[in-house]
DSSP file (Angstrom, degrees, kcal/mol; ACC not computed):
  #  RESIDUE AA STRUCTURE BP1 BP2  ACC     N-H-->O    O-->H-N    N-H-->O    O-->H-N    TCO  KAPPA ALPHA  PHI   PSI    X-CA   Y-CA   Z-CA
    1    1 A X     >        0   0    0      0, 0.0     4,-1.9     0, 0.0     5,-0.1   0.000 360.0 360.0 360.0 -52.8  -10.9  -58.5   24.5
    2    2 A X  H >>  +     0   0    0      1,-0.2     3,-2.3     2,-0.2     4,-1.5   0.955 360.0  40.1 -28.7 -97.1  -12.2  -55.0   26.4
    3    3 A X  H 3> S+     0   0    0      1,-0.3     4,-1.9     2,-0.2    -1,-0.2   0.676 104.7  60.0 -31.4 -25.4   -8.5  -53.6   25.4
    4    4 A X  H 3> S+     0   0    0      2,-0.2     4,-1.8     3,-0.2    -1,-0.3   0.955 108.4  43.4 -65.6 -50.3   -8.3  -54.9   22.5
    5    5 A X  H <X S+     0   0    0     -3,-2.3     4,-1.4    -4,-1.9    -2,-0.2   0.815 116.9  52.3 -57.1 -51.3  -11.7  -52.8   21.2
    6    6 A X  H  X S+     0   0    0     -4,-1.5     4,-2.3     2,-0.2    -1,-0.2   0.838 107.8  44.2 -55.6 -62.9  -10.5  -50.2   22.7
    7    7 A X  H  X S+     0   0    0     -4,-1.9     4,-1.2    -5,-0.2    -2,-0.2   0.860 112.3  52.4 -11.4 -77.8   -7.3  -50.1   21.3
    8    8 A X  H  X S+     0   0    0     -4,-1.8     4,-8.8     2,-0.2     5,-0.2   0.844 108.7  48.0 -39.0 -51.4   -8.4  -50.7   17.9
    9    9 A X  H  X S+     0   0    0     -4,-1.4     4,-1.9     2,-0.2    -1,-0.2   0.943 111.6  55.6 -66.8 -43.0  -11.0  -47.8   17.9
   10   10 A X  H >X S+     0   0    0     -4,-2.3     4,-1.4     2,-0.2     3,-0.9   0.934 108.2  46.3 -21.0 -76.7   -8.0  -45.5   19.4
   11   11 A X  H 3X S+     0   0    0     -4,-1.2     4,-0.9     1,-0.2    -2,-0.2   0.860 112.6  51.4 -56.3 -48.3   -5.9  -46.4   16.5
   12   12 A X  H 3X S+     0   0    0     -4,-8.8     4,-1.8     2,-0.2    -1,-0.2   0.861 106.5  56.1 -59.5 -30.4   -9.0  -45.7   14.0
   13   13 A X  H <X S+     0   0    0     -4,-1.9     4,-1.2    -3,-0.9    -2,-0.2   0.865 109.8  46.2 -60.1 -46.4   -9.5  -42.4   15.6
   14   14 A X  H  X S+     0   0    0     -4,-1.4     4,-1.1     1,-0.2    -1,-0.2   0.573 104.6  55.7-112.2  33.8   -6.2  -41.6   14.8
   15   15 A X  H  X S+     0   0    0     -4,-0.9     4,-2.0     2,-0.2    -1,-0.2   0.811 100.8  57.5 -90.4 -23.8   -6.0  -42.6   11.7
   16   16 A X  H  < S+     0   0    0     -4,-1.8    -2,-0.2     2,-0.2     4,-0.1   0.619 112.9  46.7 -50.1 -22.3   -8.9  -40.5   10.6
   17   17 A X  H >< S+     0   0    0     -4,-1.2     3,-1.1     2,-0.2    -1,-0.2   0.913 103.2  54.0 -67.1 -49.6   -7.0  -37.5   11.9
   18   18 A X  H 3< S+     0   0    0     -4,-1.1    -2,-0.2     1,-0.3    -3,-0.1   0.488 113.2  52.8-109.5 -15.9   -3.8  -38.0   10.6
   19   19 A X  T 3< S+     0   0    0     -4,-2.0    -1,-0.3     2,-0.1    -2,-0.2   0.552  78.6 100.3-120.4  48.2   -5.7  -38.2    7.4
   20   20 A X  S <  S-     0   0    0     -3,-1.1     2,-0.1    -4,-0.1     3,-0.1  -0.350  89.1 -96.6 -65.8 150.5   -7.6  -35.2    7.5
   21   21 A X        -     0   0    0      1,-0.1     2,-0.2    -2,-0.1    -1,-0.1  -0.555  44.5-115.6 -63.8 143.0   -6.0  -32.3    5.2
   22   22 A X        -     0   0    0     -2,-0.1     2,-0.4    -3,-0.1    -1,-0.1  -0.428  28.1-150.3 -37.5 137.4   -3.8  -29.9    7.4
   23   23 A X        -     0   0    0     -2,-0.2     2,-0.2    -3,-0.1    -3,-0.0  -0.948  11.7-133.8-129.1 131.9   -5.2  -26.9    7.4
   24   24 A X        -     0   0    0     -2,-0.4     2,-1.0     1,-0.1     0, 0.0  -0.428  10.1-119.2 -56.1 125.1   -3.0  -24.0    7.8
   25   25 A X        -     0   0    0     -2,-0.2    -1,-0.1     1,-0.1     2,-0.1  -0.649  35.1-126.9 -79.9 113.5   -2.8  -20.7    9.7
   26   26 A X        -     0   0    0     -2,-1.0     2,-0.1     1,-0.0     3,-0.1  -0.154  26.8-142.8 -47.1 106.4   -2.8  -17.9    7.3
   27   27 A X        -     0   0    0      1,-0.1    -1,-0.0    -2,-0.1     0, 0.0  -0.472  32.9 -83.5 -77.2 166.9    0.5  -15.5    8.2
   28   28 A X        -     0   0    0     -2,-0.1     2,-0.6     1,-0.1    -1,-0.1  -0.075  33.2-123.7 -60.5 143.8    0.3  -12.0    7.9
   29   29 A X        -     0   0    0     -3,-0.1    23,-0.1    22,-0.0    -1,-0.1  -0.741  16.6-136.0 -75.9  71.0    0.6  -10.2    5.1
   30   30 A X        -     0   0    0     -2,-0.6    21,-1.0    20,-0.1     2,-0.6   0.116  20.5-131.7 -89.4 156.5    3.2   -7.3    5.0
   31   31 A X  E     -A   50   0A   0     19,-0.3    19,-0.2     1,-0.2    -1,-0.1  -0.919  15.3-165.4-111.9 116.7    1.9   -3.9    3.2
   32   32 A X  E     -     0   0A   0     17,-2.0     2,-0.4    -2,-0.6    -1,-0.2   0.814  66.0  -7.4 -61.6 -59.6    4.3   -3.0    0.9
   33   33 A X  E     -A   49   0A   0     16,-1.4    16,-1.2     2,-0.0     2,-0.3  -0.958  63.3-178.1-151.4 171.1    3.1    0.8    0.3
   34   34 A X  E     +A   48   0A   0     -2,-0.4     2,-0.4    14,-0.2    14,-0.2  -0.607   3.6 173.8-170.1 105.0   -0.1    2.6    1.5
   35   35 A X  E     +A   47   0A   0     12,-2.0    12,-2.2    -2,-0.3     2,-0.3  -0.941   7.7 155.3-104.7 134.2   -1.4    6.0    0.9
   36   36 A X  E     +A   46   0A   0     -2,-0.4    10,-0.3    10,-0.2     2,-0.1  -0.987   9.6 177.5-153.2 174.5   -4.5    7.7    1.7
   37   37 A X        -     0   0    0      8,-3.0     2,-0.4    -2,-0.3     8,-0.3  -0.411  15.7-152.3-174.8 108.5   -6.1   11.1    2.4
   38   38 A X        -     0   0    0      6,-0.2     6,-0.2     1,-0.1     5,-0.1  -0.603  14.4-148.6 -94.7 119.9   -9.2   12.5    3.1
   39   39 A X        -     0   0    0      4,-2.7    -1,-0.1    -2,-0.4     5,-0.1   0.140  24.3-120.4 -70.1-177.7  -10.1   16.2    2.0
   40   40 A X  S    S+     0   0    0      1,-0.1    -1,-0.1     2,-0.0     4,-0.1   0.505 111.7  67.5-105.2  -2.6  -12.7   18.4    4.3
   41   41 A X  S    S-     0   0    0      2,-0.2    21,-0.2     1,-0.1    -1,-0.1   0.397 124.8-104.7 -86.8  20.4  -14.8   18.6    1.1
   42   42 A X  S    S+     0   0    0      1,-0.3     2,-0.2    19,-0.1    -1,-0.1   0.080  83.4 122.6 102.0 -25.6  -15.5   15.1    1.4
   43   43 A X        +     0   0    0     18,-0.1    -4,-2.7    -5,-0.1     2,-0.3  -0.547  31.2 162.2 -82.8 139.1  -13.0   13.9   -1.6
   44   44 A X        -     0   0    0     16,-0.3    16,-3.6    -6,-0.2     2,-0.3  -0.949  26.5-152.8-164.6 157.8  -10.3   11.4   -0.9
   45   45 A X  E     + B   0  59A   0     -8,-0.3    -8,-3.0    -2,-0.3     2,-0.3  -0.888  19.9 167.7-134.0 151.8   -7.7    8.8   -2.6
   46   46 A X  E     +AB  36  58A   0     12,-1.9    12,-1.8    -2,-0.3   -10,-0.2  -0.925   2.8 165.0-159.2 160.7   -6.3    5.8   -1.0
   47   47 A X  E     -AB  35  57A   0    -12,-2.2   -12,-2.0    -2,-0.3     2,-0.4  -0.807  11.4-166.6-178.1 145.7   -4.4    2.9   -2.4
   48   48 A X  E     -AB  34  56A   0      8,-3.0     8,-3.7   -14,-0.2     2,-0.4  -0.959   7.5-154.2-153.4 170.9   -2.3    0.2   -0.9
   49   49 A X  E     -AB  33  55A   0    -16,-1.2   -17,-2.0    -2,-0.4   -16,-1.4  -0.988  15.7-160.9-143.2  97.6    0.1   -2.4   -2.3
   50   50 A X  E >>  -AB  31  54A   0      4,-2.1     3,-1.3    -2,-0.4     4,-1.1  -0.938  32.1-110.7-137.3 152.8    0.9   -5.9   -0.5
   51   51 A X  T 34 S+     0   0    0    -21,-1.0    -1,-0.1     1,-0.4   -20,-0.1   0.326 115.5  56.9 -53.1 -40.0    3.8   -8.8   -0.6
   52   52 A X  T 34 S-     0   0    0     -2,-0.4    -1,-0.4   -22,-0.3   -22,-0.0   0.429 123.0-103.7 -81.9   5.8    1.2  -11.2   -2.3
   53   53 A X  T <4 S+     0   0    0     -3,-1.3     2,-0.4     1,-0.2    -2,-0.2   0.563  72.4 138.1 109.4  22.3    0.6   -9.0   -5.0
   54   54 A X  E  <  +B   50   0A   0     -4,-1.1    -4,-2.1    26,-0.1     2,-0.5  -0.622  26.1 175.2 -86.9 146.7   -3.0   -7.4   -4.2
   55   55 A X  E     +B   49   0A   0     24,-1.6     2,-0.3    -2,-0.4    -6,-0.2  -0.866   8.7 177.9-170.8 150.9   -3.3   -3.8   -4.9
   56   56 A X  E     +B   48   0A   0     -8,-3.7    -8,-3.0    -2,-0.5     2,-0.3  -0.917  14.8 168.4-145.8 161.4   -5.7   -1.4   -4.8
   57   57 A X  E     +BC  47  77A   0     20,-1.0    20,-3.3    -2,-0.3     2,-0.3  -0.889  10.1 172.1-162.7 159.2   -6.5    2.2   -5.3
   58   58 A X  E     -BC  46  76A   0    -12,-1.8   -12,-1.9    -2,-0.3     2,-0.4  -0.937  18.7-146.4 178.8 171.6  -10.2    3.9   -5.5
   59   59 A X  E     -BC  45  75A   0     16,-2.8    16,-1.9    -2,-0.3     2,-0.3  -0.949  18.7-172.4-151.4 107.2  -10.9    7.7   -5.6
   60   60 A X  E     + C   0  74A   0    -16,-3.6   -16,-0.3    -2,-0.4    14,-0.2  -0.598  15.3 155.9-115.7 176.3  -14.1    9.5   -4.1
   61   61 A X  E     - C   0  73A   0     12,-0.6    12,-1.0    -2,-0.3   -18,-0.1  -0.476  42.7 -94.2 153.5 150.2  -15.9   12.6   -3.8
   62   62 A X  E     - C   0  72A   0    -21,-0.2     2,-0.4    -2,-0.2    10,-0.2  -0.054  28.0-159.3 -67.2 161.0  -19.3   13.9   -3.1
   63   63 A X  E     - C   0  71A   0      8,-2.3     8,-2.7    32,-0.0     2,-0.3  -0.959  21.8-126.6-135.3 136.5  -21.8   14.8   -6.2
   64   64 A X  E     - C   0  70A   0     -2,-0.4     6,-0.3     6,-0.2     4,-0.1  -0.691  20.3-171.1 -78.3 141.6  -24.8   17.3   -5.3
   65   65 A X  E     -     0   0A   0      4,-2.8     5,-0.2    -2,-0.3    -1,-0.1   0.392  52.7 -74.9-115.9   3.6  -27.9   15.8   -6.3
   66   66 A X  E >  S+ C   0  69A   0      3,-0.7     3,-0.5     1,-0.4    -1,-0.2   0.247  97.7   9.7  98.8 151.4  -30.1   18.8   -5.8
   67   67 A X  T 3  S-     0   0    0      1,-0.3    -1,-0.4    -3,-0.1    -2,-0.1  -0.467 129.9 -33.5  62.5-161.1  -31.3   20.2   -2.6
   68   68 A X  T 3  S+     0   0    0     -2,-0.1    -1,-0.3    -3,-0.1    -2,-0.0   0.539 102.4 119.8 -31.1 -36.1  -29.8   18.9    0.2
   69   69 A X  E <   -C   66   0A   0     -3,-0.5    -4,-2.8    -5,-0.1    -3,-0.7  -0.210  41.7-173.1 -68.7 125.3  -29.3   15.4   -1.3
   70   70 A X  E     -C   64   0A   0     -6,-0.3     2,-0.3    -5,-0.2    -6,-0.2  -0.988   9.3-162.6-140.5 115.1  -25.5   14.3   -1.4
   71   71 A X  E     -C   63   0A   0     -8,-2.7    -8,-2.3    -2,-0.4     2,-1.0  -0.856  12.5-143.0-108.7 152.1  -24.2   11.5   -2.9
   72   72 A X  E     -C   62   0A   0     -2,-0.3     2,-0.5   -10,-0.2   -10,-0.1  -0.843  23.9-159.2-116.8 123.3  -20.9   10.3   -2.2
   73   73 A X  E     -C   61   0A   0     -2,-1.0     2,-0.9   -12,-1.0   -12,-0.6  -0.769   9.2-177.4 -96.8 130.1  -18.9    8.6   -5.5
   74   74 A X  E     -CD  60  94A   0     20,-1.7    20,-0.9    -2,-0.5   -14,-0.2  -0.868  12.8-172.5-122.5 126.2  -16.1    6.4   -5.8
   75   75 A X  E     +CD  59  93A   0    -16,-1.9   -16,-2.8    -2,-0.9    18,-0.2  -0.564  23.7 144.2 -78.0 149.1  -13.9    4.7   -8.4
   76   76 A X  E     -CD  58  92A   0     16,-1.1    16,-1.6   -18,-0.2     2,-0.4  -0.963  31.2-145.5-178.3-177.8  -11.4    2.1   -7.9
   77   77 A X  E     -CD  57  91A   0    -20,-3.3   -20,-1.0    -2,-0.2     2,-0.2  -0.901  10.2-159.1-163.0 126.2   -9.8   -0.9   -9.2
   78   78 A X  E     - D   0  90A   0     12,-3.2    12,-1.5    -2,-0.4     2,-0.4  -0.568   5.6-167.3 -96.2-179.8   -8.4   -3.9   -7.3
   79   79 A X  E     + D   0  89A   0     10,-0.2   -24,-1.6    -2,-0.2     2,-0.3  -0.970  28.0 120.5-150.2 154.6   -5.9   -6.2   -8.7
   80   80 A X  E     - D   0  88A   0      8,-2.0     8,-0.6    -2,-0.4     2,-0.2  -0.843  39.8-123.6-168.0-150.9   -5.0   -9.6   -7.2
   81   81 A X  E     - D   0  87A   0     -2,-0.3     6,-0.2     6,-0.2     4,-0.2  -0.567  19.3-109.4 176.0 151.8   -4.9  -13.5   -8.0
   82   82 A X    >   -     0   0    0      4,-1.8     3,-4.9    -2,-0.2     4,-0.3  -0.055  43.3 -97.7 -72.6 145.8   -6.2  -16.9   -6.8
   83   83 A X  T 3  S+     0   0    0      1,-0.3    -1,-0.1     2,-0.1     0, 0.0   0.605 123.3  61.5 -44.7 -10.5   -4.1  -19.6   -5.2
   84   84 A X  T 3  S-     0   0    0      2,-0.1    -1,-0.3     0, 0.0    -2,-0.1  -0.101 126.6-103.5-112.8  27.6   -3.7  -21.6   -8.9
   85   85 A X    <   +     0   0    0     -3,-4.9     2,-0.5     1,-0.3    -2,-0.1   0.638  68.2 158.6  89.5   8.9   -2.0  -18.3   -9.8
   86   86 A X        -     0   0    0     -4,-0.3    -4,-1.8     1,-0.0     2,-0.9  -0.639  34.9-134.9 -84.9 134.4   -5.0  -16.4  -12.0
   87   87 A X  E     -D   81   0A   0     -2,-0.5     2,-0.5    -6,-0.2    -6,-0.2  -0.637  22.1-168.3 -91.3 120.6   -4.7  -13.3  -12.2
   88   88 A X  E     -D   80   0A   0     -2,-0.9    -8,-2.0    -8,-0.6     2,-0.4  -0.900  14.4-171.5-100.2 121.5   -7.8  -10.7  -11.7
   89   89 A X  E     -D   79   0A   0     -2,-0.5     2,-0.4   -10,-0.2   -10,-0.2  -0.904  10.0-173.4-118.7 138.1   -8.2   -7.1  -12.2
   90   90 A X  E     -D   78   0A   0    -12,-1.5   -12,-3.2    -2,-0.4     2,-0.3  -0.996   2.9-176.9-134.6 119.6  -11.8   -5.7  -10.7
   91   91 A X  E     +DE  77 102A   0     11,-2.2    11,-1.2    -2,-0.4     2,-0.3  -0.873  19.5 167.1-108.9 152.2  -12.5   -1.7  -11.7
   92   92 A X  E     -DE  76 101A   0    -16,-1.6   -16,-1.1    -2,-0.3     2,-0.4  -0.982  29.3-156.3-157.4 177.5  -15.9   -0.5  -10.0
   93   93 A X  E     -DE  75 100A   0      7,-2.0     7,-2.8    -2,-0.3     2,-0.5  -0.973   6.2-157.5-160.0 145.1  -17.5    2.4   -9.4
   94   94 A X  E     +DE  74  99A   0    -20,-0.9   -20,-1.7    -2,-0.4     5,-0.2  -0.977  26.5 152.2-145.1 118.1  -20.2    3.0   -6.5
   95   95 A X  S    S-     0   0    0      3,-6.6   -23,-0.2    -2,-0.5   -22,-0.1  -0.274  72.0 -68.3-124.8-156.1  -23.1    6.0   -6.7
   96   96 A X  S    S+     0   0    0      1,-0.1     3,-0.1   -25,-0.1   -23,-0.1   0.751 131.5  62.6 -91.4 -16.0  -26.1    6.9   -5.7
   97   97 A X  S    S-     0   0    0      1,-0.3     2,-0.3     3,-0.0    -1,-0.1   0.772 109.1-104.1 -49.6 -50.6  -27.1    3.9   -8.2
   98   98 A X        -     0   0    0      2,-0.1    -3,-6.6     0, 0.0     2,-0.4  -0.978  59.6 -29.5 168.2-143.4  -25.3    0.9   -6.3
   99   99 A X  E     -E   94   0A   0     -2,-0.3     2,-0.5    -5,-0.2    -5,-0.3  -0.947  45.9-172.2-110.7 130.5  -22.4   -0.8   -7.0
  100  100 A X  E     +E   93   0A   0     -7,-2.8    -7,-2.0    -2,-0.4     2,-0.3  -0.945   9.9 176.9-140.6 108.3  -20.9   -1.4  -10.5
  101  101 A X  E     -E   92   0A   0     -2,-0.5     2,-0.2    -9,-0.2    -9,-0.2  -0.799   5.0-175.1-112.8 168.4  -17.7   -3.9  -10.8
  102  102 A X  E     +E   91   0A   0    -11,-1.2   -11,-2.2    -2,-0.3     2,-0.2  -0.927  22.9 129.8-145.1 115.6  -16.6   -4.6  -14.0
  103  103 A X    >   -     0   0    0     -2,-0.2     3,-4.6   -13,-0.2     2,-0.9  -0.750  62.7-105.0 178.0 154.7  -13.8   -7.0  -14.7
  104  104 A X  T 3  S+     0   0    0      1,-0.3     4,-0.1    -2,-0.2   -14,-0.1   0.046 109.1  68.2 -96.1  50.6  -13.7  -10.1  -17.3
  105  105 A X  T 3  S+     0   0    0     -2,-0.9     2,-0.3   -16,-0.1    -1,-0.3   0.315  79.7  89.1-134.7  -7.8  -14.2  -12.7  -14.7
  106  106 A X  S <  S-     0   0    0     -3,-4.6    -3,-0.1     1,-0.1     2,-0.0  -0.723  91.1 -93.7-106.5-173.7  -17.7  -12.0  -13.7
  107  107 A X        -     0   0    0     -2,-0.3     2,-0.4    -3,-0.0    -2,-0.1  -0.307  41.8-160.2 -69.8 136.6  -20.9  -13.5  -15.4
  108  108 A X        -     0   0    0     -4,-0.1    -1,-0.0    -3,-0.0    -4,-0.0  -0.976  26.4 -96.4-122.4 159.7  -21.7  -11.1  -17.8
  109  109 A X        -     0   0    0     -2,-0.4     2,-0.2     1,-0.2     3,-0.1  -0.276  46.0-101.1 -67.5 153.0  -25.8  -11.2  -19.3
  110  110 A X        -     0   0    0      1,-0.2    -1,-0.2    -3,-0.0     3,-0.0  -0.355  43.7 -90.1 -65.0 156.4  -26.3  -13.0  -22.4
  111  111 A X        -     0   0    0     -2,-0.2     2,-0.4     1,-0.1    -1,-0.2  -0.052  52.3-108.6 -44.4 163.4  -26.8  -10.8  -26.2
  112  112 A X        -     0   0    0     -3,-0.1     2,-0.1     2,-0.0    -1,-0.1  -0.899  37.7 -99.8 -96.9 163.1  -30.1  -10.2  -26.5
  113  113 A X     >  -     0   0    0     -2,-0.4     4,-1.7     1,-0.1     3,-0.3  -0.504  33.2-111.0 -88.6 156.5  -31.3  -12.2  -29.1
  114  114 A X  H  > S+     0   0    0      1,-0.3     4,-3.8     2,-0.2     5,-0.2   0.926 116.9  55.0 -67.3 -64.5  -31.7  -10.1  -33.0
  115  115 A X  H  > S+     0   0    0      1,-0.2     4,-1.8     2,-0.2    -1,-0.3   0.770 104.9  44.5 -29.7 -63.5  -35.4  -10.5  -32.6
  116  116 A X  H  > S+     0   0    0     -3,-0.3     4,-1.6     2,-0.2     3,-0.4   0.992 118.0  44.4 -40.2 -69.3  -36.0   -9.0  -29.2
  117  117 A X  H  X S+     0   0    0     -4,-1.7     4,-1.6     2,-0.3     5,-0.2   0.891 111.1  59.5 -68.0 -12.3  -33.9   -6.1  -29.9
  118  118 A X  H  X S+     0   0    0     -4,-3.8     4,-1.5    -5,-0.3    -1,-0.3   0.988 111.1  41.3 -45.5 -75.4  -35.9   -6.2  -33.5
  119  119 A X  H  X S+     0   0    0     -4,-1.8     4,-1.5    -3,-0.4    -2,-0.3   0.599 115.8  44.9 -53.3 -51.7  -39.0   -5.7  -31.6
  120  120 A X  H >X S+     0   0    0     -4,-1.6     4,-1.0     2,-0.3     3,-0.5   0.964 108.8  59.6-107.0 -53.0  -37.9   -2.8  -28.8
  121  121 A X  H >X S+     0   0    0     -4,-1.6     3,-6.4    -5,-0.3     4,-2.5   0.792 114.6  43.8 -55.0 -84.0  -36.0   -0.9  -31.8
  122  122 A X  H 3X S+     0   0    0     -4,-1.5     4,-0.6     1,-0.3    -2,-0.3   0.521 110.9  45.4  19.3 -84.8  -39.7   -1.0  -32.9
  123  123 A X  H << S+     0   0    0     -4,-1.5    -1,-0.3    -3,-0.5     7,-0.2   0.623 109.2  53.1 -20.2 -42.7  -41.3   -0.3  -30.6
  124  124 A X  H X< S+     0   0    0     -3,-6.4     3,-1.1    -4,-1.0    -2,-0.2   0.854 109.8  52.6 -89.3 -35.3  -39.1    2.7  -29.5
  125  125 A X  H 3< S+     0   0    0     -4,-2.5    -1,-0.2    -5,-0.4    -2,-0.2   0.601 114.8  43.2 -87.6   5.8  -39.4    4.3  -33.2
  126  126 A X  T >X  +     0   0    0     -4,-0.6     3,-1.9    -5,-0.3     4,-0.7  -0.214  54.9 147.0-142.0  66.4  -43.4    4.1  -33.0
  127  127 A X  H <>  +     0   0    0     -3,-1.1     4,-1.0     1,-0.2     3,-0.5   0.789  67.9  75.8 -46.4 -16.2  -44.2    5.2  -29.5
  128  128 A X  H 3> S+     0   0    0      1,-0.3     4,-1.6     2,-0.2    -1,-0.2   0.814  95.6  57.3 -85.3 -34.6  -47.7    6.6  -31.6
  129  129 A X  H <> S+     0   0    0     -3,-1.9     4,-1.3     2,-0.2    -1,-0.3   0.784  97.4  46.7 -61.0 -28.1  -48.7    3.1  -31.5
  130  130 A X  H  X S+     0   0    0     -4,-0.7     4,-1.0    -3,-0.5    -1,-0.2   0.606 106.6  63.9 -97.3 -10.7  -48.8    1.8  -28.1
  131  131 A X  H >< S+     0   0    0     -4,-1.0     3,-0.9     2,-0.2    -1,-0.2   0.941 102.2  47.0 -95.2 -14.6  -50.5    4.6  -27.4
  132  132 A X  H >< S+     0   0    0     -4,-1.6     3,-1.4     1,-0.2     4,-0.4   0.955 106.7  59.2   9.0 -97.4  -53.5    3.6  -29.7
  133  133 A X  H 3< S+     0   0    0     -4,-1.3     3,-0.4     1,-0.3    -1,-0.2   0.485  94.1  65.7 -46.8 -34.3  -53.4    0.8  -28.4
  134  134 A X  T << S+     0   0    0     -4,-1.0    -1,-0.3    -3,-0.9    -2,-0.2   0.198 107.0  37.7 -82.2  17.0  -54.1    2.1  -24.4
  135  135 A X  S <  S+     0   0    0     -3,-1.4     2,-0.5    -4,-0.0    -1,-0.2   0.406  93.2  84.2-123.5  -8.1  -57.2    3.2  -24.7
  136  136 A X              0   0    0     -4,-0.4    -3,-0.0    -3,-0.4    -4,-0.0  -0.606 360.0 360.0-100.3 131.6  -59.1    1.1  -27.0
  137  137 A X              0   0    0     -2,-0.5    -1,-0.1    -3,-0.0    -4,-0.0   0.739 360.0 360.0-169.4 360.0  -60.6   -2.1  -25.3
């Protein structure tokens, strides 16, 4: 009876294994082509190219911001595509502002709706009003 239980729960064990999804070890990726090159004024290009079809390229170089203050900018643009074979293109650009992608696969904000932008066009073309309005109470 002992062996029997034993047995059984054995056999249940590996049948929960043997049907678990496989999961694979990702092989390497070979890099098709690859440039880069970094100036001494700070400015540089890179781009690289590989057998699954990503490639990417970007472009930098520093912007004075007055004073001392140095920001470093870059452009670039990836290209790639998901395992069901969709394709994606990502352009971005990165400042002393953040980081800016672009590409027609992220969430982009809703319109504003006619009213709102009714109302701040308004707004913007009688700036003589609101200030009226901040002093009286």
């Amino acid at each position: 009876m002992k062996s029997m239980l034993v047995s059984a729960a054995v056999l249940a064990v590996l049948a929960v294994v043997a049907a678990r999804p496989q999961q694979q070890t990702p092989r390497p990726v070979a890099i098709l082509s690859q440039d880069a090159v970094v100036n001494a004024d700070g400015s540089f290009h890179s781009r690289f190219e590989t057998e699954d079809g990503v490639r990417r390229q970007e472009v930098g170089q520093l912007r004075q911001l007055g004073g001392k203050d140095v920001a470093e900018v870059v452009q670039g643009q990836v290209q790639y595509s998901d395992r069901e074979g969709n394709q994606f293109d990502l352009r971005f650009t990165a400042d002393e502002n953040g980081y800016h992608p672009e590409g027609s696969h992220l969430p982009q904000s809703p319109p504003i709706p006619a009213e709102i932008q009714r109302s701040i066009e308004y707004n913007l073309s009688h700036p003589e009003e609101d200030e009226s309005q901040k002093y009286t109470s």
